[in-house]
ZAMARGU-4260 file (C-alpha; in steps of 0.2 Angstrom, whole numbers, plus 5000, padded with zeros to 4 digits):
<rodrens>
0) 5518/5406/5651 | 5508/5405/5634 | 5493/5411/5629 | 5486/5401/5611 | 5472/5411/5603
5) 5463/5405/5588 | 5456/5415/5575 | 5439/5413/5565 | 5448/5404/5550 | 5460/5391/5560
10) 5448/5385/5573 | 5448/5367/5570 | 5470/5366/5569 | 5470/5379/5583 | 5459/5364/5593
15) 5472/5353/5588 | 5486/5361/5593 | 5480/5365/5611 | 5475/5348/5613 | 5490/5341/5609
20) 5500/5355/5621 | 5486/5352/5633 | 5485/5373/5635 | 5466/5379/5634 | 5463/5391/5622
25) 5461/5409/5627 | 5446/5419/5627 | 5444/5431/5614 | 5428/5442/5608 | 5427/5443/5590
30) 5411/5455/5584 | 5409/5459/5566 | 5395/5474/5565 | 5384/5475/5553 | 5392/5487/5544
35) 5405/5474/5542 | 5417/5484/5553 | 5427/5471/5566 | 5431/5470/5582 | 5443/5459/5594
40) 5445/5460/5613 | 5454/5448/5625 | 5446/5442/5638 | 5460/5430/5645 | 5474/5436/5658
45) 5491/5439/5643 | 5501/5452/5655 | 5518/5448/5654 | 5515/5429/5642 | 5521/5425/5626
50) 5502/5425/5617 | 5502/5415/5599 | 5488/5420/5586 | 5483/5405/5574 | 5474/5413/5559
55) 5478/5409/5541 | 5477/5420/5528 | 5464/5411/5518 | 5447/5416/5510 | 5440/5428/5514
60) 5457/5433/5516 | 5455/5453/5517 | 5447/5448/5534 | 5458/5435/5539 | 5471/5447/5538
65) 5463/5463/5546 | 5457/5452/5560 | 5476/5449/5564 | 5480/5464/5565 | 5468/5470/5578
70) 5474/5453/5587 | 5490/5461/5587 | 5485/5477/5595 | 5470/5472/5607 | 5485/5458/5616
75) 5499/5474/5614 | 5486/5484/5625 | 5482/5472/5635 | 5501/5469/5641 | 5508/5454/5633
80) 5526/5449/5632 | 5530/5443/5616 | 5516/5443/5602 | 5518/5428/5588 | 5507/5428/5572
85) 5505/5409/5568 | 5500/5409/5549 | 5497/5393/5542 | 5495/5397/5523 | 5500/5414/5520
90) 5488/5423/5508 | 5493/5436/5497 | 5509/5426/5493 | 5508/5424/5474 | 5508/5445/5473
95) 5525/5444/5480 | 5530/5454/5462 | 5525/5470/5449 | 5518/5455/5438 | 5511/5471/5426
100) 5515/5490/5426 | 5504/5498/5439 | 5502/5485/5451 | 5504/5483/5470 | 5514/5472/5479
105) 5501/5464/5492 | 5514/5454/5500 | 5523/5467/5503 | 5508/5478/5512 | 5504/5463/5523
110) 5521/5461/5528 | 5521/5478/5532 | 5504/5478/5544 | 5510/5462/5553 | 5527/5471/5560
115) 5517/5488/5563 | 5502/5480/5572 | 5515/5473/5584 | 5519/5455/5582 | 5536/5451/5587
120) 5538/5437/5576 | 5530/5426/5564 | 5528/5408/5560 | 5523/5401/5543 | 5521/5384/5532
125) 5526/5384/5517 | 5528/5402/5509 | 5528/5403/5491 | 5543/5411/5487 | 5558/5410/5500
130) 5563/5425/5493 | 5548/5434/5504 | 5557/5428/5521 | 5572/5441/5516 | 5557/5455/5517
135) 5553/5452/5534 | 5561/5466/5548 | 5555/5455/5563 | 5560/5436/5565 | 5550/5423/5555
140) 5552/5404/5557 | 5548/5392/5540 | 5539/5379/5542 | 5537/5366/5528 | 5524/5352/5526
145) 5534/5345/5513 | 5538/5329/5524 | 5522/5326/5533 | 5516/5325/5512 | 5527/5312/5507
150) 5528/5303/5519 | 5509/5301/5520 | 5512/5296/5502 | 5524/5284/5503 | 5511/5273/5516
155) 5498/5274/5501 | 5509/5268/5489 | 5515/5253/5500 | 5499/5248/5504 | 5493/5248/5487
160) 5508/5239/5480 | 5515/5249/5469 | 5533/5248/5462 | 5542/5259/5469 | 5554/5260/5453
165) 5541/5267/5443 | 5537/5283/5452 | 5540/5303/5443 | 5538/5318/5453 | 5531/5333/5441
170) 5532/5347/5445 | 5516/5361/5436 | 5528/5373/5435 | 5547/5377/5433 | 5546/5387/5448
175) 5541/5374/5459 | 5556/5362/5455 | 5567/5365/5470 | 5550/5360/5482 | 5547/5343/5470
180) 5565/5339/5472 | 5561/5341/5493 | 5547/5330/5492 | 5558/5317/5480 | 5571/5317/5494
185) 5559/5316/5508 | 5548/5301/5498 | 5561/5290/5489 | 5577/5295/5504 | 5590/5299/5490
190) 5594/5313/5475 | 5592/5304/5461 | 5573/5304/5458 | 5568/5312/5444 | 5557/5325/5442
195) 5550/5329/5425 | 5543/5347/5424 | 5529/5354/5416 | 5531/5373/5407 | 5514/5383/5407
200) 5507/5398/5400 | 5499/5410/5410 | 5488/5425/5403 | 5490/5439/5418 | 5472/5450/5410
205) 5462/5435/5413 | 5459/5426/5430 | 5463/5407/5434 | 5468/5405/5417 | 5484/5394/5413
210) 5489/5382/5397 | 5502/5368/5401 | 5512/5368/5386 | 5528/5357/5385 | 5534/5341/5396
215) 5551/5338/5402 | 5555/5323/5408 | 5550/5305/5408 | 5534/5297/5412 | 5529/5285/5400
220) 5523/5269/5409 | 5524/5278/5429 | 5515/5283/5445 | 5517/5303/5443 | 5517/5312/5458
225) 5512/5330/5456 | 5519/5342/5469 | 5514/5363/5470 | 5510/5372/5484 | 5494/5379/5480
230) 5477/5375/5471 | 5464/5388/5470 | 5455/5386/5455 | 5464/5370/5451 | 5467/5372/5432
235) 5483/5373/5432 | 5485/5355/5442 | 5472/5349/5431 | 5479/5354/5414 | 5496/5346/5421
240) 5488/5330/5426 | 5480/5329/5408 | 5497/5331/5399 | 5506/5318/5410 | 5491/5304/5405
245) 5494/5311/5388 | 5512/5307/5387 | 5510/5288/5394 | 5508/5289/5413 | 5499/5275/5421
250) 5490/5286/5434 | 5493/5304/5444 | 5493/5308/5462 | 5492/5326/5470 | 5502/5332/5484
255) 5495/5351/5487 | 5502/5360/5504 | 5487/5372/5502 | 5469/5369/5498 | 5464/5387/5495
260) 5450/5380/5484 | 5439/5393/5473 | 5419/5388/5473 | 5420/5375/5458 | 5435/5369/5460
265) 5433/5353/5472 | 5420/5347/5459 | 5432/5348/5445 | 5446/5340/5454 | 5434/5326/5460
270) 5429/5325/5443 | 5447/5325/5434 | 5461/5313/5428 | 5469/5314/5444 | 5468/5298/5456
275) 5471/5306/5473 | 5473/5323/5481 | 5485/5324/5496 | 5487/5339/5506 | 5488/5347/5523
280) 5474/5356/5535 | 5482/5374/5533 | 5467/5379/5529 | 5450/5374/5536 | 5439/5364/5525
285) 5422/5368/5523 | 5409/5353/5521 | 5404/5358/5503 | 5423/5356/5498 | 5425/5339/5506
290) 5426/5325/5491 | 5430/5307/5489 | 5446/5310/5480 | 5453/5322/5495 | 5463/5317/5509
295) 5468/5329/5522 | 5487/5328/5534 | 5488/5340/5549 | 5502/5350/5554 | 5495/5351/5571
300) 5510/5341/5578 | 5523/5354/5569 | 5514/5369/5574 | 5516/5363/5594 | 5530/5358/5594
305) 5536/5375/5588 | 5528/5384/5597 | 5533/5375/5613 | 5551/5381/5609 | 5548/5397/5607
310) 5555/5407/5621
</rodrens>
């Protein structure tokens, strides 16, 4: 039998989700004190079930996260079978690396709380780096929205008529090409797409700051397609969408897995170069980060069928 438990930050995919397996969600106490301190009690029947957790790492994050954790424990001591973190957008992902003598590794440190709290496995859309899977010690299943994306896209391109010979998929950053190649498979159903690539400059002492400094690749008279996995502050997707107009593009398009918007940044992406912004519900959307240019694709379908597999 399975228990599905939402956190504070997934309520509305975690609504979804039980919907669509037609599984109520569990009953769980979250308090938060007024000293800020937390704390989580089940209140459903888990002895001996499988008991899945949706909370996303998103901000605030620090409390996203500790309040999986005590998840974890409070469904451990209260006799679950098997305990599954369901992470929709993983925070802390980009600090998978010393980036500067003296730093932490976050990822790592999360990782780490997430196997010690007690979850027995973990699900995930979308991680940053692949290369975080290899540190995991308990199994973890990678989910990628990449699909659900471009195929959303490729019905707005239909329906606004647009010729489908005159499509680039960009890429903000060389690390990102292997995902923009996916999403050019996935969107145009062969390898020969290209995608252009745009390099950027990052300063690591000052905060949301980025520079897209050199194009590679072909635009000149195309649709561009820009593919990342995450926008915060939304600079960098900005500065790229700048640089592409710059070097002949006709218009841009954004395909973002993870909306993990800073305060501002809704308002300048409404208010840039770029046409539309695509991108999945990982992360719930407040009203105040709603805009005209946004539009949002769930992975409530992906999640329940996972989960329903899951033995």
């Amino acid at each position: 039998m399975i228990n599905l438990f939402s956190g504070t930050t997934s309520i509305n995919l975690s609504n979804e989700v039980s919907n669509l397996l037609k599984i109520k969600l569990s009953e769980a106490e979250i308090i938060r004190f007024d000293n800020s301190e937390l704390r989580v009690r089940i209140l459903s029947d888990v002895k001996n079930n499988n008991a899945f957790v949706i909370q996303s790492g998103a901000n605030p994050t620090d409390q996203s996260y500790i309040e999986l954790f005590f998840f974890a424990d409070a469904l451990k001591r209260s006799g679950a079978n098997k305990i599954i973190a369901v992470i929709p957008y993983f925070g802390y992902a980009r600090q998978n690396i010393q980036h500067r003598e003296g730093e932490c590794v976050s990822e790592d440190i999360i990782i780490k709380f997430l196997e010690t709290s007690g979850y027995h496995e973990v699900i995930i859309f979308d991680i940053h780096a692949e290369e975080t899977l290899q540190n995991f010690s308990i199994p973890v299943k990678h989910l990628s929205a990449i699909g659900l994306l471009a195929e959303k896209i490729k019905s707005y391109l239909k329906e606004n008529i647009i010729n489908p010979e005159k499509y680039v998929v960009v890429t903000p950053d060389e690390a990102g090409l292997t995902r923009a190649k996916r999403f050019s498979e996935v969107l145009f159903q062969n390898n020969k797409t290209e995608v252009a690539i745009i390099e950027k400059y990052r300063d690591l002492n000052k905060l949301h700051v980025s520079q897209a400094v050199k194009l590679i690749g072909d635009v000149k008279d195309k649709i561009a397609i820009i593919v990342d996995d995450i926008v915060t502050s939304g600079n960098t997707l900005i500065n790229a969408s700048n640089m592409i107009l710059k070097n002949g593009a006709k218009r841009v398009i954004a395909a973002i897995i993870h909306h993990d918007f800073s305060q501002t940044a809704p308002e300048k992406i409404q208010n840039s170069s770029i046409d539309k912004f695509f991108t999945t519900n990982s992360i719930r959307l407040n009203k105040d980060q709603i805009f005209n240019k946004l539009e949002e694709v769930s992975i409530a379908k992906m999640l329940a069928a996972e989960i329903i597999n899951v033995k």
